[in-house]
TISEFI-931357 format. One record per residue: x negated, y negated, z of N, C-alpha, C, O in turn; residue number from 1. Coordinates in Angstrom, 2 decimals. Atoms other than C-alpha are relative to their C-alpha. Layout:
REM residues N
R     npx     npy     npz    capx    capy    capz     cpx     cpy     cpz     opx     opy     opz seq
R       X       Y       Z       X       Y       Z       X       Y       Z       X       Y       Z NUM
...
***
This chain:
REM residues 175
R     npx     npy     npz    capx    capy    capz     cpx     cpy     cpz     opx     opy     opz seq
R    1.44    0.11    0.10  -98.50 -124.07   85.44   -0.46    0.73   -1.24   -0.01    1.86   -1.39   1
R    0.49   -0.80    0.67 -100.39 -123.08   82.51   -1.53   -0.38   -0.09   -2.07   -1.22    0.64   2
R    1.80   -0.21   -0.12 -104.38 -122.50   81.54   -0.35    0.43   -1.36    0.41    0.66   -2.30   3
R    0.98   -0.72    1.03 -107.06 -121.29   79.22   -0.90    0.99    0.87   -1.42    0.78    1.97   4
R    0.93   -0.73   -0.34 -108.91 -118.47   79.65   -1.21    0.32   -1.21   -0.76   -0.03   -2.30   5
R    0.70   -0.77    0.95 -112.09 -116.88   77.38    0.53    1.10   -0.39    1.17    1.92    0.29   6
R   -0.45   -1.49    0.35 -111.55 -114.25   74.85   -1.27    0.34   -0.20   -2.19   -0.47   -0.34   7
R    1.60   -1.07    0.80 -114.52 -111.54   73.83   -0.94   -1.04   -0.48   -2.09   -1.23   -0.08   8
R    0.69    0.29    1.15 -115.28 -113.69   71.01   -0.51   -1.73    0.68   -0.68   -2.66   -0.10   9
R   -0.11    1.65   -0.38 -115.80 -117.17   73.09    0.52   -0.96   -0.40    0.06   -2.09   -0.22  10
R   -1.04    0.89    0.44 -113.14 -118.78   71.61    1.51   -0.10    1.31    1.86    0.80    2.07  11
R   -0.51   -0.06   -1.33 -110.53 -120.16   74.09    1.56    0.32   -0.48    2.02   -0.07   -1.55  12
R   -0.83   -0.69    0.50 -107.49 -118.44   74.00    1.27   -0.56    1.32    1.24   -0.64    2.54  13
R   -1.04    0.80   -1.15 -104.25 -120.09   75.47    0.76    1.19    1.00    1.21    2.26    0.60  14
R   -0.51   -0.66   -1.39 -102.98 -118.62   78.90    1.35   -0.07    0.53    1.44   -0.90    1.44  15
R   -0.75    0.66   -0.93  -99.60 -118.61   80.03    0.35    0.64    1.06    0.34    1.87    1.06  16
R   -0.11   -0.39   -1.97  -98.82 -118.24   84.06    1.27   -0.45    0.39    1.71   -1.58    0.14  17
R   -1.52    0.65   -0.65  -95.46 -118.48   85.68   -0.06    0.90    1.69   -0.97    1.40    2.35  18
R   -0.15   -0.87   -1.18  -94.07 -116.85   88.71    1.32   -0.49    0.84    1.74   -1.64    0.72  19
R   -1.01   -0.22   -0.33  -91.14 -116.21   90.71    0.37    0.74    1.31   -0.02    1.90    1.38  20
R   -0.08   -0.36   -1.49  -90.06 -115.58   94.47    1.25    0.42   -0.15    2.14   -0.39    0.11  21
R   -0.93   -0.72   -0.45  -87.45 -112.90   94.25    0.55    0.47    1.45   -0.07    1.17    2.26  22
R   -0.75   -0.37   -1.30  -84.86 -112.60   97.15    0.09    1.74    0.41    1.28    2.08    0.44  23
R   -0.25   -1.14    0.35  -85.20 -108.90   97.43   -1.53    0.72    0.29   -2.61    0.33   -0.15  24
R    1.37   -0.55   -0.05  -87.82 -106.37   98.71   -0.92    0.09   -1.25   -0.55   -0.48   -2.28  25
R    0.75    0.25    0.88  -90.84 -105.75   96.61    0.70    1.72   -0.47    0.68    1.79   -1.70  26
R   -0.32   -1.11    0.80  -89.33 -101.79   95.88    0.92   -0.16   -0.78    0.88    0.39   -1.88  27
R   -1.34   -0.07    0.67  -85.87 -102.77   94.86   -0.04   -1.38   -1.49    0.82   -1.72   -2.30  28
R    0.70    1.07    1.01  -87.96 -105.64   92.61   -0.27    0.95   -1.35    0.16    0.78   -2.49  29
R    0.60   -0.35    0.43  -89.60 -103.36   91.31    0.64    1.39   -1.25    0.18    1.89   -2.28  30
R   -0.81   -1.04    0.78  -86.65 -100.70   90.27    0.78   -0.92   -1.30    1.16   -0.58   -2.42  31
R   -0.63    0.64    1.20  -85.22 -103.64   88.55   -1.07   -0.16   -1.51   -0.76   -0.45   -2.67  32
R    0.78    0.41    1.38  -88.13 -103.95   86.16   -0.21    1.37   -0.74   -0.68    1.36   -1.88  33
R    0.52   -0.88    0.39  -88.52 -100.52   85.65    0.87    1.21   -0.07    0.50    2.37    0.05  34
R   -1.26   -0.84    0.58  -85.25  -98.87   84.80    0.95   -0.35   -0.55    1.61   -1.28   -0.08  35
R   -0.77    0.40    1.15  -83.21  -99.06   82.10    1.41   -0.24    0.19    2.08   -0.90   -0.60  36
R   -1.60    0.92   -0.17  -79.60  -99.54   83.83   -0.56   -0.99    0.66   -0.15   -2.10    0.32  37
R    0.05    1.48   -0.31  -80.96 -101.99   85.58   -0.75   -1.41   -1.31   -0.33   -2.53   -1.59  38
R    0.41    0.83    1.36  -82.89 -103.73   82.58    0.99   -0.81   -1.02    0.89   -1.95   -1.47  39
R   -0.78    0.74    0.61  -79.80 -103.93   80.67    1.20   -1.14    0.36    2.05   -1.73   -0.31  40
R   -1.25    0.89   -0.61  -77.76 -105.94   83.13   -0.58   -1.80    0.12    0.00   -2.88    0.02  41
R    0.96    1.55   -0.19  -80.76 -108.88   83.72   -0.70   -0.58   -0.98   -0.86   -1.80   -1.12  42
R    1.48    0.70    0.71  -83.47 -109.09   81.16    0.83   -0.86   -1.09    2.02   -0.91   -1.37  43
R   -0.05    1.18    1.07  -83.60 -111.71   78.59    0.53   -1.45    0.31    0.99   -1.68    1.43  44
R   -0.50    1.34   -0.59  -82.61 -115.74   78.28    1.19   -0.03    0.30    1.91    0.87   -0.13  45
R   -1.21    0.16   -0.19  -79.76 -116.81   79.44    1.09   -0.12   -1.03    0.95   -0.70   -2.10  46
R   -0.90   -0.10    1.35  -76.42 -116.08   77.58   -0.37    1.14   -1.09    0.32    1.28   -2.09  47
R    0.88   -1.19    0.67  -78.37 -113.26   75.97    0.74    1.68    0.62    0.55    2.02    1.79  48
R   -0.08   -1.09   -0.94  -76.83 -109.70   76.65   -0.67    1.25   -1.17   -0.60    1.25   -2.39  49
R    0.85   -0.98    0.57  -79.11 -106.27   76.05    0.86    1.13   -1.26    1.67    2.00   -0.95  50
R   -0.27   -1.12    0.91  -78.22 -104.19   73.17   -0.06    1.58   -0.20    0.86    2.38   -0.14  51
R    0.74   -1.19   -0.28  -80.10 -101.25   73.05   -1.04   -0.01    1.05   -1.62   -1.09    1.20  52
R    1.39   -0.24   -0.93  -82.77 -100.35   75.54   -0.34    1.20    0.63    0.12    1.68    1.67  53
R    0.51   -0.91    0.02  -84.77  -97.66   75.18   -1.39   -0.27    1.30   -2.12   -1.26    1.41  54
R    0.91    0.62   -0.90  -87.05  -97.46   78.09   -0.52    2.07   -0.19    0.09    3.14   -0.28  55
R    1.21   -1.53   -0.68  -90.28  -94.34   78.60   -0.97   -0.72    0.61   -2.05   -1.09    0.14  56
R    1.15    0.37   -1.61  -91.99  -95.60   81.84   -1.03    1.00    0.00   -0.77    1.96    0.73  57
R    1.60   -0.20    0.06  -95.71  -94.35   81.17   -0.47   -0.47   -0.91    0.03   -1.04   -1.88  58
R    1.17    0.80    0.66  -98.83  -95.30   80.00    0.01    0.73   -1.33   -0.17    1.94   -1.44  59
R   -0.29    0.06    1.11  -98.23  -95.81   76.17    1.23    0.78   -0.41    1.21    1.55   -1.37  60
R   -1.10    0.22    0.19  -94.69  -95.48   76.43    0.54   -1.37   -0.39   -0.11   -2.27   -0.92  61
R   -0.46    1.91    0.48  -92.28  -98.77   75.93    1.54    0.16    0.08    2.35    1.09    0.12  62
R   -1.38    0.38   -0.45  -89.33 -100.52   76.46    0.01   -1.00   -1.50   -0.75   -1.87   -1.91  63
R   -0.37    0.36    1.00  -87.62 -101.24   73.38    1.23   -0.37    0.41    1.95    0.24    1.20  64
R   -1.79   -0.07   -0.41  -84.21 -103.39   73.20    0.09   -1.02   -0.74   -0.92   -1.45   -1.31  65
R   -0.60    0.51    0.87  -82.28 -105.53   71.45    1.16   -1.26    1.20    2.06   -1.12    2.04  66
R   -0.36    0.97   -0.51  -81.54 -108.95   72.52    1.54   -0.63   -0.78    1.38   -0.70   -2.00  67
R   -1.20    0.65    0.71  -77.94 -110.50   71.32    0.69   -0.89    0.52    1.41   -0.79    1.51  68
R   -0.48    1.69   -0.43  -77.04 -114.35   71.35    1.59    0.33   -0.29    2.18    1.21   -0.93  69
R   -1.05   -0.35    0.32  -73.83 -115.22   71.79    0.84   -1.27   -1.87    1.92   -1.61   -2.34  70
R   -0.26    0.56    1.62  -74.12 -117.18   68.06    0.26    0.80   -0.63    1.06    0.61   -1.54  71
R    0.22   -1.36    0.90  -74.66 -113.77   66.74   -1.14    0.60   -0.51   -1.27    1.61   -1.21  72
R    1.64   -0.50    0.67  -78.75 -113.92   66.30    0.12    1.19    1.32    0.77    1.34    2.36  73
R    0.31   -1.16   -0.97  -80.25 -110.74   67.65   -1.18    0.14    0.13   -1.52    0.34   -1.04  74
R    1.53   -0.44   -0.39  -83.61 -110.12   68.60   -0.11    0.87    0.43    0.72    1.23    1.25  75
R    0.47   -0.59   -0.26  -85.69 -107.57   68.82   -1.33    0.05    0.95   -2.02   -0.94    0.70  76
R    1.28    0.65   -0.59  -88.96 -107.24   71.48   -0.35    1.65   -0.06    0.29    2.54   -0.63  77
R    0.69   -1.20   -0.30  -91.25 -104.30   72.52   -1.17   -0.13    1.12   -2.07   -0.95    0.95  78
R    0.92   -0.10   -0.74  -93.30 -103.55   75.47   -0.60    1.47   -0.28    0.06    2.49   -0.43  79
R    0.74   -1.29   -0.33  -96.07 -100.90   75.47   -0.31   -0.29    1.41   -0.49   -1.43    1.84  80
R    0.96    0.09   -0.96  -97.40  -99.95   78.71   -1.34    0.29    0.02   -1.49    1.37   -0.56  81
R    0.99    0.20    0.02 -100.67 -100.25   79.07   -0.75    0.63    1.28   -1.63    1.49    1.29  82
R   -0.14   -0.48   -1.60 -100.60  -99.91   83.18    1.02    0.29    0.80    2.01   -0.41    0.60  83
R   -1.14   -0.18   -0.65  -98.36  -98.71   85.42   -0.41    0.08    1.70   -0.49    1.20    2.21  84
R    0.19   -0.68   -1.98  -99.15  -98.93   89.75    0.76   -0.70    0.79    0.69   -1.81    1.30  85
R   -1.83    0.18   -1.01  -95.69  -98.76   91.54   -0.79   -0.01    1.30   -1.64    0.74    1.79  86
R   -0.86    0.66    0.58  -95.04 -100.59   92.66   -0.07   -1.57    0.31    0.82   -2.25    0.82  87
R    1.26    0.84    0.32  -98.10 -103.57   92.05    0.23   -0.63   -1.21    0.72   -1.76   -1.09  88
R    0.33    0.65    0.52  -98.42 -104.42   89.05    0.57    1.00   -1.37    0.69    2.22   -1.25  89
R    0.00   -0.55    1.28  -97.49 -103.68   84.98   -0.84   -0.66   -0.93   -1.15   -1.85   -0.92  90
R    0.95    0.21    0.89  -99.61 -103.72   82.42    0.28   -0.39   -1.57   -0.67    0.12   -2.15  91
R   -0.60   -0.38    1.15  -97.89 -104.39   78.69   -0.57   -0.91   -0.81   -0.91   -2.08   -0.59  92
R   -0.24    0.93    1.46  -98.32 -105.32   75.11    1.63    0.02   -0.34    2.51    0.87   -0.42  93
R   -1.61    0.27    0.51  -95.25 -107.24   74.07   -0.20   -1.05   -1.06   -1.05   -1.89   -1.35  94
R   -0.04    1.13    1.32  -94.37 -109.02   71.30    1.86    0.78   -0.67    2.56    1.71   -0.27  95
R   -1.19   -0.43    0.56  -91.15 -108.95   68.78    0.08    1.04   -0.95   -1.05    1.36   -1.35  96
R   -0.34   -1.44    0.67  -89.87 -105.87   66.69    0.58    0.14   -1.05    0.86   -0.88   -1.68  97
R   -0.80   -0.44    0.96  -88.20 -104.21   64.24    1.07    0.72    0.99    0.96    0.96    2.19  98
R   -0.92   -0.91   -0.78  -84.95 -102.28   64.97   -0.47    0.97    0.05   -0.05    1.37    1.14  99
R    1.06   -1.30   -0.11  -87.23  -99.07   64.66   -1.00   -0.01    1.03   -1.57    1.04    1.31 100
R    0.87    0.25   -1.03  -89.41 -100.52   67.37   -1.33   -0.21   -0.25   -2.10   -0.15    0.70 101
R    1.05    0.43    0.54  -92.32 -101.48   65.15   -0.03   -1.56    0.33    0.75   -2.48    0.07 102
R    0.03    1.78   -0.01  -94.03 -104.72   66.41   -0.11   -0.72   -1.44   -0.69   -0.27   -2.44 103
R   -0.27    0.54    1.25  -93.12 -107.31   63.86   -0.29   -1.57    0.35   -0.72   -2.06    1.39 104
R    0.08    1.53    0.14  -93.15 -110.98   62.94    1.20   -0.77    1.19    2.18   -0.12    1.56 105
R   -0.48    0.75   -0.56  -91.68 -113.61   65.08    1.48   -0.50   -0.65    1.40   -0.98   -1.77 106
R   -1.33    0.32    0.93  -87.71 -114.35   64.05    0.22   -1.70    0.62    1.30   -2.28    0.59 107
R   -0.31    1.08   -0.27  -88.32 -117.66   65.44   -1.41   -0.66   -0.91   -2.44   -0.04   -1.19 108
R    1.21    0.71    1.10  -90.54 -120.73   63.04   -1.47    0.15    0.61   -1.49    0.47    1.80 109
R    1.24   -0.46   -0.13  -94.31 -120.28   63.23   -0.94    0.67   -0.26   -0.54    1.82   -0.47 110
R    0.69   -1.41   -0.58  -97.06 -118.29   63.43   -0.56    0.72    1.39   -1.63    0.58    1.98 111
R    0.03   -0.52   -1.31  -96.70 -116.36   66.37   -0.82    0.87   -0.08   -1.07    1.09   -1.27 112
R    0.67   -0.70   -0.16  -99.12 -113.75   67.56    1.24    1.38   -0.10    2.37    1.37    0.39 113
R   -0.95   -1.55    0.12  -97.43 -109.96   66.73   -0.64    0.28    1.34    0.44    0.65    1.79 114
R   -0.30   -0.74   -1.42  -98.57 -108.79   70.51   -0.44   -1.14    0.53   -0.87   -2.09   -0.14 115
R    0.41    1.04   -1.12  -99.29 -110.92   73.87   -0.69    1.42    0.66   -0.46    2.53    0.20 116
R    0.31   -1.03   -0.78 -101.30 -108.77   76.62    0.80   -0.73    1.20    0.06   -1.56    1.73 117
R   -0.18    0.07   -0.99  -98.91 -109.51   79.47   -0.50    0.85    1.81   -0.66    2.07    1.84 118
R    0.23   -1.14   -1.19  -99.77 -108.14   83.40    0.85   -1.24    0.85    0.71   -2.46    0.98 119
R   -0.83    0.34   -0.82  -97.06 -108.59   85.58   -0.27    0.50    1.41   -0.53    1.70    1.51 120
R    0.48   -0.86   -0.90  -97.78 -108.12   89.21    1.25   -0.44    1.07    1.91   -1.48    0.96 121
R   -1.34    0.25   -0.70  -95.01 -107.73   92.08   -0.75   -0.11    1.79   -1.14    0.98    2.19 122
R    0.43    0.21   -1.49  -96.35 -109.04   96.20    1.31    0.06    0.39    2.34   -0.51    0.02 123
R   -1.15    0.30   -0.86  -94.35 -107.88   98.85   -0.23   -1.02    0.88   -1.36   -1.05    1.36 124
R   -0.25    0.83   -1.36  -93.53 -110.60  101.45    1.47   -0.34    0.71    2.33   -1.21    0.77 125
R   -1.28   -0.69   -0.51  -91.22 -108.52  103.31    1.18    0.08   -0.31    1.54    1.10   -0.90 126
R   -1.78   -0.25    0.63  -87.33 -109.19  102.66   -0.22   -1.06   -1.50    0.84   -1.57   -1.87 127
R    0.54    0.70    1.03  -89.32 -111.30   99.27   -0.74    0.60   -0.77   -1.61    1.37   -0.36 128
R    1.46   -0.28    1.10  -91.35 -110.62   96.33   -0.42   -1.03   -0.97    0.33   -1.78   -1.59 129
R    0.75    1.24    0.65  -93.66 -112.85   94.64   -0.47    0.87   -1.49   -1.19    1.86   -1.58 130
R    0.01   -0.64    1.38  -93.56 -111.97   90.89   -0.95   -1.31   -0.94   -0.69   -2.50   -1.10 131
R    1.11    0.71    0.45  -96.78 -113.13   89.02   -0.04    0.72   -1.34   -0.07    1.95   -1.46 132
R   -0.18   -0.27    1.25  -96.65 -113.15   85.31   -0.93   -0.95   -0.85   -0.64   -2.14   -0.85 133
R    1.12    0.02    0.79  -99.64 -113.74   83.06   -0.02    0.42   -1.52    0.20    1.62   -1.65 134
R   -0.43    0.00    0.93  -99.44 -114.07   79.34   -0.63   -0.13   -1.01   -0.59   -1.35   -1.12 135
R    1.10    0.82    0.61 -101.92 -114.57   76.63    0.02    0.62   -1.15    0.16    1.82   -0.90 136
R    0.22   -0.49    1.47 -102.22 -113.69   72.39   -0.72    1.21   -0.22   -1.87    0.98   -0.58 137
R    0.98   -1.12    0.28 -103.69 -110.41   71.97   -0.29    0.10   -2.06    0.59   -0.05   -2.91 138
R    1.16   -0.22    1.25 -106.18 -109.89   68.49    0.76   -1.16   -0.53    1.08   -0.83   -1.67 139
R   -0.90    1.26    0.32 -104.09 -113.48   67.88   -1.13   -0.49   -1.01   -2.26   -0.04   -0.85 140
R    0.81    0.52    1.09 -105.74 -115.52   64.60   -0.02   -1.35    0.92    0.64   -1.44    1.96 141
R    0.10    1.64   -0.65 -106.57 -119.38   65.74    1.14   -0.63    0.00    1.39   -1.48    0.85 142
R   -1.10    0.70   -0.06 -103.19 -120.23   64.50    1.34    0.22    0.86    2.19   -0.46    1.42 143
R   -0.93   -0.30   -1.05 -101.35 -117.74   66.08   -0.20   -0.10    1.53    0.52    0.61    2.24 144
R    0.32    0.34   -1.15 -102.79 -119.00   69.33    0.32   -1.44    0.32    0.77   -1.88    1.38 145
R   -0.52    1.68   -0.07 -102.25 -122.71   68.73    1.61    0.30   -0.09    2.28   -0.35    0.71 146
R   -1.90    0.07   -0.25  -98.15 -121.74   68.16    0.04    0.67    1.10    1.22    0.58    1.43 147
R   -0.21   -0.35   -1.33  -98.66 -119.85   71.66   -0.09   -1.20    0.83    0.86   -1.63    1.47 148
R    0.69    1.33   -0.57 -100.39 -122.83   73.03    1.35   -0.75   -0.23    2.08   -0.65    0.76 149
R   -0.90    0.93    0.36  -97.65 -125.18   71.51    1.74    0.26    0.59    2.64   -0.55    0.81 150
R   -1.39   -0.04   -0.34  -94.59 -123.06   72.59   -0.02    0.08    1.61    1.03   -0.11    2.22 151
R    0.44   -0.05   -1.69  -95.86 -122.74   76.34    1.13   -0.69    0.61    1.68   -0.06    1.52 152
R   -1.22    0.77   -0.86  -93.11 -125.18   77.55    0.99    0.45   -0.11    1.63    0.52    0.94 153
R   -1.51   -0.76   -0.15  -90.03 -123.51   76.48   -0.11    1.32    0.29    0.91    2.00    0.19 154
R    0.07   -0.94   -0.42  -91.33 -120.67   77.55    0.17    0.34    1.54    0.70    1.34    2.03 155
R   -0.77    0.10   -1.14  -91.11 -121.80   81.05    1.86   -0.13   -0.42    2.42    0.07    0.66 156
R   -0.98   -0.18   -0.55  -87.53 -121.91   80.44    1.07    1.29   -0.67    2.25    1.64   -0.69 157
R   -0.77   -1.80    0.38  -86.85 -118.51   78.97   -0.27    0.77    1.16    0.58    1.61    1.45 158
R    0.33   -1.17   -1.22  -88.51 -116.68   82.13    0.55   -1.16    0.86    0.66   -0.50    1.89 159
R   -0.81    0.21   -0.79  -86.68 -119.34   84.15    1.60    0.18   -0.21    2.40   -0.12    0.68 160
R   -1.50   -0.25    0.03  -83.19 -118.36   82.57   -0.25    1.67    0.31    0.46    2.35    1.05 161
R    0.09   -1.72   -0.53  -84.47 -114.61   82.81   -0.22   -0.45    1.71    0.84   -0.07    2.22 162
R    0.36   -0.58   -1.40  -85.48 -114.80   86.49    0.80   -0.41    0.74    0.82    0.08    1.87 163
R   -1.48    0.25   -0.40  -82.20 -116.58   87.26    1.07    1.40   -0.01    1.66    1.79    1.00 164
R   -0.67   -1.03   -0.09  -80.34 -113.49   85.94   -0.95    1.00    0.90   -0.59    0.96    2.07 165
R    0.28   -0.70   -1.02  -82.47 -111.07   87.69    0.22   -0.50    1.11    1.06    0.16    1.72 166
R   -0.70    0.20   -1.81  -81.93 -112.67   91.18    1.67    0.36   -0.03    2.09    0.93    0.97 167
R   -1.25    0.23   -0.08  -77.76 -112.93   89.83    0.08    1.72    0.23    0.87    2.29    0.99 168
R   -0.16   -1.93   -0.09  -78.45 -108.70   89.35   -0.45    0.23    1.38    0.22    1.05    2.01 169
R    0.55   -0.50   -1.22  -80.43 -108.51   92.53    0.89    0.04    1.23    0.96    0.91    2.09 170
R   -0.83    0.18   -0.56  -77.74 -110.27   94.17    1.44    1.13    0.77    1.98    1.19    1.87 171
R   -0.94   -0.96   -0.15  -75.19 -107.33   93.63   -0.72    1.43    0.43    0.03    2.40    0.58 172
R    1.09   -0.77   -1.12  -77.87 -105.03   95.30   -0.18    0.08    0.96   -0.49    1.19    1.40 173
R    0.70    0.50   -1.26  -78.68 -106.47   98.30    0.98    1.28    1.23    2.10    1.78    1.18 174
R   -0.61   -0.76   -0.92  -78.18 -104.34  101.39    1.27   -0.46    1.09    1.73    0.37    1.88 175
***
């Protein structure tokens, strides 16, 4: 599913929405997003394994890391936090990096927006969690909102190869 929402300026600013019904309480959901051995075993697309990952869990801290294909490209990303209420909802600016952890330009064609304001939120429903992920261009120019807008579809299938590996990590968890 995706959307438009309003920005400040009344210009419409592309939205993206996904979501994900993790097998797995909403606490042990919630350790996976928010600690760094577990971070480096799940996050990113598929075939992708973590490099570095620097993680400081508070507000205007960040999770810095280093994505590596197995072609040999590497990517960089960065989350600030923004919000933090464990174990509800996160709050982050993300976008791609430098190896220093400076947000940077997009290493893929375009003009991409240098941050998104993501808010990730985690529902328990009991031995389940319903993972709601919200996505949208932050201080983005018109263009870098139209290449958000435009990449929206393969973006469903980067957070569906990520939320595949997190369940494959959750898997080796389970009680």
């Amino acid at each position: 599913m995706n959307a438009t929402s309003a920005t400040g300026t009344g210009a419409q600013n592309p939205v993206f929405k996904t979501g994900h019904r993790a097998k797995a309480p909403r606490d042990l959901v919630w350790r996976m997003w928010t600690e760094a051995e577990h971070l480096v075993r799940w996050w990113g697309a598929a075939g992708c394994t973590v490099g570095k990952c620097d993680l400081d869990l508070r507000v205007d801290g960040s999770f810095h890391y280093q994505l590596m294909f197995p072609n040999g490209m590497e990517v960089w990303g960065k989350f600030v936090f923004r919000e933090i209420t464990a174990p509800d909802r996160l709050v982050v600016l993300n976008g791609f990096s430098n190896p220093e952890g400076d947000f940077a330009a997009s290493p893929f064609p375009g003009d991409w927006p240098r941050q998104m304001l993501t808010v990730i939120t985690f529902k328990d429903l009991g031995d389940e969690t319903e993972i709601s992920l919200t996505s949208e261009p932050f201080n983005a120019t018109v263009a870098q909102q139209a290449t958000f807008a435009a990449t929206m579809p393969s973006m469903f299938g980067g957070w569906g190869g990520t939320s595949a590996r997190l369940d494959d990590h959750l898997k080796d968890h389970a009680n």
